[in-house]
C-alpha positions as CSV (number, residue, x, y, z in Angstrom):
1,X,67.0,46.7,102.7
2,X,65.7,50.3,102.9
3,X,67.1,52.9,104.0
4,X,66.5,55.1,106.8
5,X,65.5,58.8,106.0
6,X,68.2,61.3,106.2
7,X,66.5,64.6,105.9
8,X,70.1,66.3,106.7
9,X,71.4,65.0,103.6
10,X,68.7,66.5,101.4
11,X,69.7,70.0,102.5
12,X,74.0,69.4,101.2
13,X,72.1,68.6,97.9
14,X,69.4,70.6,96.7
15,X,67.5,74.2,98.6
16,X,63.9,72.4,99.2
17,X,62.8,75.3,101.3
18,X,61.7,77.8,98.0
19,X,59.1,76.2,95.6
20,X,60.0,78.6,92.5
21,X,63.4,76.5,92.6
22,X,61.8,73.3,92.4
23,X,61.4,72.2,88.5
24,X,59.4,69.5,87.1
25,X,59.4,67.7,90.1
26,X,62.8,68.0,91.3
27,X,64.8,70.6,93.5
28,X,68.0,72.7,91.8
29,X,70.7,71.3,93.4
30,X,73.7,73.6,93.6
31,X,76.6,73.2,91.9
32,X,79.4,71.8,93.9
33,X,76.1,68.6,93.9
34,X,76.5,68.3,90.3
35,X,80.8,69.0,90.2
36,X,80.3,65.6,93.0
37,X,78.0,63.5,90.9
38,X,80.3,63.8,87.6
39,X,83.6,64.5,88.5
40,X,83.6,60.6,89.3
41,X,83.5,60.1,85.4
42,X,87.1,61.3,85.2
43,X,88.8,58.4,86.6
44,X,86.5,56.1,84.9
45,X,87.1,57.1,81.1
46,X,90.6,56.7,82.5
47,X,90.1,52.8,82.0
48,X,88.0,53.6,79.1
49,X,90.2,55.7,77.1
50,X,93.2,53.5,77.8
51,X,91.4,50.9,76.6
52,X,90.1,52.2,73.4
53,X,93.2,53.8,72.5
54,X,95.9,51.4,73.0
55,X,93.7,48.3,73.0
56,X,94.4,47.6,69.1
57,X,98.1,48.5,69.6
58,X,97.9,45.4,72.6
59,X,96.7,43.3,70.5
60,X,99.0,44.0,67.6
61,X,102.0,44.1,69.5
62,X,101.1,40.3,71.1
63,X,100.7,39.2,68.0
64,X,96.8,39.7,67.1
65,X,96.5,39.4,63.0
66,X,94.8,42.8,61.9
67,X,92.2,41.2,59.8
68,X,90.3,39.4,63.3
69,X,91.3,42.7,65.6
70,X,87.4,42.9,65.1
71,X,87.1,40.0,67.1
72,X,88.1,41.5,70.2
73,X,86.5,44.6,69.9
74,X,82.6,42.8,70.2
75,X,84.0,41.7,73.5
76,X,83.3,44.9,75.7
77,X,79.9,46.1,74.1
78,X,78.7,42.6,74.5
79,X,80.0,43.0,78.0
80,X,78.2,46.5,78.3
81,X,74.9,44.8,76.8
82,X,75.0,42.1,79.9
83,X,76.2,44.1,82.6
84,X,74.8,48.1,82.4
85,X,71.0,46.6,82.7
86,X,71.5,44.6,85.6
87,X,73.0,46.8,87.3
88,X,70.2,49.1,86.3
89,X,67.5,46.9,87.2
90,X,69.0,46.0,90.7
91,X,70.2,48.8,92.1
92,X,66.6,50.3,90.9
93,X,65.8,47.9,94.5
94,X,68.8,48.8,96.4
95,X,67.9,50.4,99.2
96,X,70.8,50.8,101.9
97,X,73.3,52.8,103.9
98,X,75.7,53.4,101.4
99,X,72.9,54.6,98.8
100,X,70.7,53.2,96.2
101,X,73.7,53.1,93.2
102,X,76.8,53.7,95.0
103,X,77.0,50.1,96.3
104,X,78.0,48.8,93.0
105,X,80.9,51.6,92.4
106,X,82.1,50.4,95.6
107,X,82.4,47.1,93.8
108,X,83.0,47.6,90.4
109,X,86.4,50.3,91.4
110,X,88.5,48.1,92.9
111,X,87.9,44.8,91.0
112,X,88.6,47.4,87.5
113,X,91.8,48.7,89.3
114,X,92.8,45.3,89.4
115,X,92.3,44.3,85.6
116,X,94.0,47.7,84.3
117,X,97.0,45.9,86.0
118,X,96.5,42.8,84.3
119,X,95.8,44.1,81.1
120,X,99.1,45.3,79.5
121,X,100.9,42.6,80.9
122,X,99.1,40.1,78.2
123,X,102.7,39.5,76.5
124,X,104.7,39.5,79.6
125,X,103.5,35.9,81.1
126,X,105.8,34.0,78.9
127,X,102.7,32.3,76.6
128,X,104.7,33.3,73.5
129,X,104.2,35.8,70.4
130,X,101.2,35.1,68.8
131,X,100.5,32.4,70.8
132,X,96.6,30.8,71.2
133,X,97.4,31.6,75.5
134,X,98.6,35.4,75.4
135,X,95.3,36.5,73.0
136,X,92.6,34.6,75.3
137,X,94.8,35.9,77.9
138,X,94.5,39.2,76.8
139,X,91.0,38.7,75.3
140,X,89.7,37.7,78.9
141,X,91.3,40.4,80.4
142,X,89.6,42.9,78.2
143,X,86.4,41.4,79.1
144,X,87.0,41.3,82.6
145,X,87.9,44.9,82.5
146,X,84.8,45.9,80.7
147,X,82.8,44.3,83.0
148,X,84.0,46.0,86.2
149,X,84.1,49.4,84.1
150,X,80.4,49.1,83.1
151,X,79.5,48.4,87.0
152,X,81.7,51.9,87.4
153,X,80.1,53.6,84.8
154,X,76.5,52.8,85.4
155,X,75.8,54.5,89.0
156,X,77.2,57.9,87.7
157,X,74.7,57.9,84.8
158,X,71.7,57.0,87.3
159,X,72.3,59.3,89.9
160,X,72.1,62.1,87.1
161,X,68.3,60.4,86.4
162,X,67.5,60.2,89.9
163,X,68.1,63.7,91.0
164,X,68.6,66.3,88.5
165,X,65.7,68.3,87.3
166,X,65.4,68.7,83.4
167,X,66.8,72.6,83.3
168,X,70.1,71.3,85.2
169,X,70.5,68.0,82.9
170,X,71.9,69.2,80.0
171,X,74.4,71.4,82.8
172,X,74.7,67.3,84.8
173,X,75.2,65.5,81.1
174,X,77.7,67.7,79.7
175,X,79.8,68.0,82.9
176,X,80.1,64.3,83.3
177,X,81.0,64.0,79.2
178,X,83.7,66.6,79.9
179,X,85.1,65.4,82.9
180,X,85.2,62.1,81.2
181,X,86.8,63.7,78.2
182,X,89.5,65.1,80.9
183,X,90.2,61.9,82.3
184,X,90.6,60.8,78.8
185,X,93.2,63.7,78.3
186,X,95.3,62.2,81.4
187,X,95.4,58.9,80.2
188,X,95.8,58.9,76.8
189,X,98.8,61.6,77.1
190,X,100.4,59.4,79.6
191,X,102.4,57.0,77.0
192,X,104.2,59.6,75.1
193,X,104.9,61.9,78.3
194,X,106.4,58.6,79.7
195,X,108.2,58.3,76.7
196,X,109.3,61.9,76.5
197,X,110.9,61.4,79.7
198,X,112.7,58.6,79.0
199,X,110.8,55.4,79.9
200,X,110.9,53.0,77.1
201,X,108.5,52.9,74.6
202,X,109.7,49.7,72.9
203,X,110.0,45.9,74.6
204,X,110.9,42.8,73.1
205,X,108.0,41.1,70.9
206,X,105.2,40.3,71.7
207,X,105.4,42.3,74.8
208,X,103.5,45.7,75.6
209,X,106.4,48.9,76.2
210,X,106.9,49.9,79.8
211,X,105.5,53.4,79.0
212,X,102.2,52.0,78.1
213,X,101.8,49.5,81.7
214,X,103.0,52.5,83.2
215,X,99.9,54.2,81.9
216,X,97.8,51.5,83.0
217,X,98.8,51.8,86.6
218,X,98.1,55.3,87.3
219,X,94.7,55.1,85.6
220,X,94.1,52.4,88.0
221,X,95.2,54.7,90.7
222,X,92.9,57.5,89.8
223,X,90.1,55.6,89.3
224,X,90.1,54.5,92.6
225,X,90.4,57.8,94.0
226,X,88.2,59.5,92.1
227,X,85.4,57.0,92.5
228,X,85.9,57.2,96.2
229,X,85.7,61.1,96.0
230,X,82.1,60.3,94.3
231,X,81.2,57.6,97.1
232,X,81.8,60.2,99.9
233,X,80.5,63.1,98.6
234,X,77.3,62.2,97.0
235,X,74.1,61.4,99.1
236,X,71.5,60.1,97.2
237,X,67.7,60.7,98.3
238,X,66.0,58.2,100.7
239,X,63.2,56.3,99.1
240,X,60.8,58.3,100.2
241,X,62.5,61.5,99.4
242,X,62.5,60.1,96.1
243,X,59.0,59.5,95.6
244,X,57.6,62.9,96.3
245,X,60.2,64.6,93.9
246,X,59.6,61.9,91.1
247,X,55.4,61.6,92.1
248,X,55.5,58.4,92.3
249,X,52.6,57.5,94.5
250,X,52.3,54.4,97.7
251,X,50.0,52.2,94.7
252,X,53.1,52.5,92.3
253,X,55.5,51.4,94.7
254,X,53.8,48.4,95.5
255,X,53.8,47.0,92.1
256,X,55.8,44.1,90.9
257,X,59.1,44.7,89.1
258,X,58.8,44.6,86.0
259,X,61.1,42.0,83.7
260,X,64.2,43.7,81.5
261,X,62.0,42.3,78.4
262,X,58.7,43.8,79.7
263,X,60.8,46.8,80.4
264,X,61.7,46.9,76.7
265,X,58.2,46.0,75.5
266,X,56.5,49.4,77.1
267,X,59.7,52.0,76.6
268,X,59.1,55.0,75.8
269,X,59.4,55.9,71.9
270,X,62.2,58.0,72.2
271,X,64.1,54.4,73.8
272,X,64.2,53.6,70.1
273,X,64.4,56.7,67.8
274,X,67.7,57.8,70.1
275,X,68.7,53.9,69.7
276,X,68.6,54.4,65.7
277,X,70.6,57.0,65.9
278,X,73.0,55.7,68.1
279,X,73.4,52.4,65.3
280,X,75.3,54.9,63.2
281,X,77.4,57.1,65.4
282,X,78.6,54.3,67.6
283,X,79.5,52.5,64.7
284,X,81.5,55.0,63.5
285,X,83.6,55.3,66.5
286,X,84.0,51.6,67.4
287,X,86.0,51.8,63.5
288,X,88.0,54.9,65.0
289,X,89.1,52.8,68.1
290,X,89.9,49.8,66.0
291,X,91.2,51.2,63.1
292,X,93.0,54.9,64.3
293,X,96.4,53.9,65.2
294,X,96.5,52.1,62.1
295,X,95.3,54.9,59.7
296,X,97.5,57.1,61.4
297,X,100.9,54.8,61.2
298,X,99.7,54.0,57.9
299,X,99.8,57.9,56.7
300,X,102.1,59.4,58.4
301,X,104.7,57.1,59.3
302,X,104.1,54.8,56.0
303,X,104.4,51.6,57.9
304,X,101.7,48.8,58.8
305,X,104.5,46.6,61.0
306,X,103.4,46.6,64.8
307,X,106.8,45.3,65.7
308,X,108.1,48.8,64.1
309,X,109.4,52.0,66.0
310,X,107.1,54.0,63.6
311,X,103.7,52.0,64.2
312,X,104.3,52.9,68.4
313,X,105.5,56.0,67.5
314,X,101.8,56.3,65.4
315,X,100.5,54.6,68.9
316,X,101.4,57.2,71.1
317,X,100.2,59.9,68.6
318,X,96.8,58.4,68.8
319,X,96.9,58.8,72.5
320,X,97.9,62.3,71.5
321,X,95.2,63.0,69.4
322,X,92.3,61.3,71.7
323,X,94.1,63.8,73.9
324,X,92.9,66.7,71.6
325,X,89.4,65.1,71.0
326,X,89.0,65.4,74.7
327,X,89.9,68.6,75.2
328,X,88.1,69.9,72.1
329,X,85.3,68.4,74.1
330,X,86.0,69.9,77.4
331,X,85.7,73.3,75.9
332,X,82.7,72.6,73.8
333,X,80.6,70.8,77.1
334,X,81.0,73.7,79.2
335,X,80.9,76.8,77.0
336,X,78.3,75.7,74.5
337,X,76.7,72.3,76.0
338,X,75.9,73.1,79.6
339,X,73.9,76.0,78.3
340,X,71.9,74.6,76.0
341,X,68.0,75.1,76.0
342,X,65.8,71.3,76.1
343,X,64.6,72.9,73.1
344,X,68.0,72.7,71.3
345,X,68.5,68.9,72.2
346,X,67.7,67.7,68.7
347,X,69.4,70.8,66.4
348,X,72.8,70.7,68.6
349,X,72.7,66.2,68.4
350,X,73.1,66.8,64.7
351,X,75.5,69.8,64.5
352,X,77.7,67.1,66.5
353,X,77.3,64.1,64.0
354,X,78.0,66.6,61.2
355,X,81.1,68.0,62.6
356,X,82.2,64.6,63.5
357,X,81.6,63.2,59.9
358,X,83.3,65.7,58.5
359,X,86.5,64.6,61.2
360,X,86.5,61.1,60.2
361,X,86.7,61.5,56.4
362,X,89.2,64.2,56.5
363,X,91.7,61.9,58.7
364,X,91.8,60.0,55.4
365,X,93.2,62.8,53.6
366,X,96.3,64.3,56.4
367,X,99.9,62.7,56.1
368,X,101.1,65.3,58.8
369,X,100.7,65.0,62.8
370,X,100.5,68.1,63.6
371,X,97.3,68.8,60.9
372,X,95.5,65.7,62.1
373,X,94.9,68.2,65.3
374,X,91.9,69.9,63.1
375,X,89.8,66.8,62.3
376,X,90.2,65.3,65.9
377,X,89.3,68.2,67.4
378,X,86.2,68.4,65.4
379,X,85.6,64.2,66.2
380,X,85.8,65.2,70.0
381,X,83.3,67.6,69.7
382,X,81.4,65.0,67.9
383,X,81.9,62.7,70.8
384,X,80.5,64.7,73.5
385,X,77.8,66.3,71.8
386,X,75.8,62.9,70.8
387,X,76.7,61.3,74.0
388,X,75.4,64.2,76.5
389,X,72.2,65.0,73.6
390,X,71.4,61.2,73.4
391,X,71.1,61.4,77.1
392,X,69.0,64.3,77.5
393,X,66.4,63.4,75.0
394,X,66.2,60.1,76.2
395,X,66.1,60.5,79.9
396,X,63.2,63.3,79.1
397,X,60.6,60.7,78.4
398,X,61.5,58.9,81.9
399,X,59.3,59.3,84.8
400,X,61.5,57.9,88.0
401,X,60.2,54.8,87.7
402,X,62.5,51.7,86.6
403,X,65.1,54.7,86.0
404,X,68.3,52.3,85.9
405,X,66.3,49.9,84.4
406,X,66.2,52.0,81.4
407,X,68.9,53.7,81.0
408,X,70.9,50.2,81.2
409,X,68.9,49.0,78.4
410,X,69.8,52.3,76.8
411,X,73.2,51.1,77.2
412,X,72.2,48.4,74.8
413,X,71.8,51.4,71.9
414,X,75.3,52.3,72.1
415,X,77.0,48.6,72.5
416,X,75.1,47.0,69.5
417,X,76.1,48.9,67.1
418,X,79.7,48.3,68.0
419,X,79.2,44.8,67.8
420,X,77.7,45.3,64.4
421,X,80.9,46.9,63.6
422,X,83.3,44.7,64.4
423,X,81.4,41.8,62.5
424,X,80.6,43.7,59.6
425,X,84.3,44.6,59.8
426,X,85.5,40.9,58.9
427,X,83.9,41.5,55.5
428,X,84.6,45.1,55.2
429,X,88.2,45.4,55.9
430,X,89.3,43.0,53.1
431,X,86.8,44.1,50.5
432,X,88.6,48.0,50.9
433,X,92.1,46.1,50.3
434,X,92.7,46.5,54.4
435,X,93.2,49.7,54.2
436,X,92.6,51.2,57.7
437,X,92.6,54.6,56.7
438,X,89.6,53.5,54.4
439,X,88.1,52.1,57.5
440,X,87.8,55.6,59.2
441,X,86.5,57.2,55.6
442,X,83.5,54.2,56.2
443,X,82.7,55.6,60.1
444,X,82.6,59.4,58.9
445,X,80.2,57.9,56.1
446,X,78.1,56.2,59.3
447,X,78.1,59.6,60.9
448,X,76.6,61.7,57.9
449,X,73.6,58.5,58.3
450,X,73.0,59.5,61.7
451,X,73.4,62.7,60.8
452,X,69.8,62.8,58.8
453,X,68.3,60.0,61.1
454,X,68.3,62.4,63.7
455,X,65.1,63.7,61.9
456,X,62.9,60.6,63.2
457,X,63.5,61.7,67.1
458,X,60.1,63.4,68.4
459,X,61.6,65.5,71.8
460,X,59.1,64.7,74.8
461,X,60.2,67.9,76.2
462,X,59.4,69.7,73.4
463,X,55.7,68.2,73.3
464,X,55.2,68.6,76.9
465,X,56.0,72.5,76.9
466,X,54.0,73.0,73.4
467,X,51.1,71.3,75.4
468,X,51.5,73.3,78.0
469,X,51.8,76.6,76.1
470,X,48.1,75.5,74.5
């Protein structure tokens, strides 16, 4: 269904009255536009964080044997490999009164509130310790909930491609990253403030502590609101609106959509030179979800027994430190991010993999909490930087047309390898002796990888202004 054309709308985003603030096709939209379009990411790396973070300490706690945790971890990539470019291909034809990509946050939120409920209570339904029930229990769960995240997640990327020019993108891309790395602050702080103030971080076993469903509930909470701040405040362009800022003429929009596959077939080079990249830093991190809480418990607290006071103790310190990498990130997004040059993309996306392989390896080496502040602040920085360059240089080559198409297959870059990871891990993880700390040593290896592959990416920005400069 199309919409009808709200001209009034146009005018709360962008000032379409002045051509010299109109750039490569699109208007500058002002700033409270942008703060509206990303600020939604906050309550969504809510689920996200609390997922990553405490999923491995879940799944221990119920029972999961550490040497098939990989298992569970190829459940949400493949998830995010099904889901993001459907969404993206769909809502590319979703034309109504809510918007052309809001409709699916309206769906996604709620039904991802929902599953952060279910999720810690994986133990608590009487199935057992251990037991075949509570780990598909808890397995489905964590698909579920990746599922509704990804329909969350997608519409914020997509409105970024839709209507922000290319000197306000890497302002849009490193905004959302450090709103998202806020929300990640908030919910990954949550268990041991809980705990600090008394709610109990330990429950009988094979059950999840109160302080971590606790946790669980207000990130559900947030993301609700948040996502409805998003829904209300953002008005996406009509499609004809849309056309004459992307240039996409009446012949284009008559032809057929193109397949997913066909999509794929025709993308634009930098699809796959940002996608090889992405196999080694995403790798990398999927090992730091897995693995963290049990490096950390390992080193510091000398114990490898879930069931033990010091392996949730090492739990909530992980939330701690994710708590650092966000904020490390925060800061580095909007002093040093949101004013970088298109021109930068490619020197600042391997600064980022450096400084985050340099993280990883030297969390091998720190038996003390407090000094495991240093290398997480430098993975956070990491974090952001090759998610919000990754972006930019990919988005650069799109032309508005099939624009969530695309950046859903994109997706597909950054779930893979994680998938990769967690298989690869069944043959890792017992050839290192299951040493988890070993296991992050291997993910800052994967990052120094990326590191140098970074060389293979050929900007499309860069070309286009050295053309033009001719």
């Amino acid at each position: 269904m199309i919409a009808k054309e709200h001209v009034g709308e146009m005018t709360d985003n962008a000032d379409t009255t002045t051509p010299e603030k109109v750039h490569h096709g699109l208007p500058t939209l002002k700033l409270s536009t942008i703060f509206a379009m990303t600020f939604g990411f906050f309550g969504v790396n809510m689920a996200f964080s609390l997922q990553s973070s405490q999923m491995g300490r879940i799944f221990q706690t119920i029972g999961a044997d550490p040497t098939k945790l990989g298992f569970f971890f190829i459940l949400p990539p493949l998830a995010g490999m099904v889901v993001q470019p459907l969404i993206g291909k769909y809502s590319d034809m979703t034309w109504n009164r809510f918007g052309r990509r809001m409709p699916y946050l309206m769906i996604g939120a709620p039904i991802a509130a929902l599953v952060m409920i279910l999720l810690p209570n994986a133990g608590s339904f009487g199935f057992g310790y251990a037991s075949l029930a509570a780990l598909m229990f808890g397995a489905i769960t964590i698909l579920f909930m990746d599922l509704s995240s990804n329909v969350c997640m997608q519409p914020f990327k997509m409105i970024i491609g839709d209507m922000v020019n290319e000197d306000q993108k890497d302002k849009a891309w490193s905004w959302q990253q450090s709103f998202s790395n806020l929300g990640g602050v908030l919910a990954t702080i949550f268990p041991f403030l809980l705990t600090w103030i008394g709610v109990s971080n330990v429950a009988p076993k094979g059950e999840v502590p109160l302080s971590v469903k606790l946790a669980f509930y207000i990130g559900a909470g947030v993301l609700l609101a948040t996502s409805a701040y998003t829904i209300f405040s953002v008005h996406e362009y009509d499609p004809l609106t849309y056309a004459r800022y992307h240039g996409i003429s009446d012949e284009d929009k008559k032809k057929k959509q193109p397949s997913l596959w066909a999509l794929v077939k025709k993308a634009p080079r930098s699809f796959w030179e940002v996608s090889f990249v992405q196999l080694f830093d995403w790798f990398a991190f999927q090992y730091l979800w897995t693995y963290g809480t049990g490096a950390i418990a390992k080193n510091v607290w000398n114990t490898s027994n879930p069931a033990s006071a010091g392996y949730q103790a090492a739990g909530n310190w992980f939330g701690i430190m994710t708590c650092v990498e966000s904020l490390a990130a925060v800061a580095w997004g909007f002093l040093v991010l949101s004013h970088t040059k298109p021109q930068q993309r490619k020197l600042w996306f391997r600064i980022g993999l450096i400084m985050g392989g340099t993280g990883f390896i030297w969390v091998f080496f720190v038996h003390s909490q407090m000094l495991l502040i240093l290398p997480f602040a430098l993975i956070g920085i990491s974090y952001l930087t090759m998610q919000t360059e990754a972006l930019s240089l990919f988005t650069e080559s799109l032309n508005g047309q099939n624009e969530g198409a695309y950046l859903g297959l994109f997706n597909c870059g950054i779930c893979l390898p994680q998938i990769i990871a967690s298989v690869a891990s069944f043959a890792i993880f017992p050839l290192i002796g299951k040493s988890m700390p070993s296991m992050i040593v291997i993910a800052g290896i994967m990052m120094f990888i990326g590191a140098i592959a970074v060389g293979i990416i050929h900007p499309a920005y860069s070309a286009k202004t050295e053309k033009s400069t001719n």
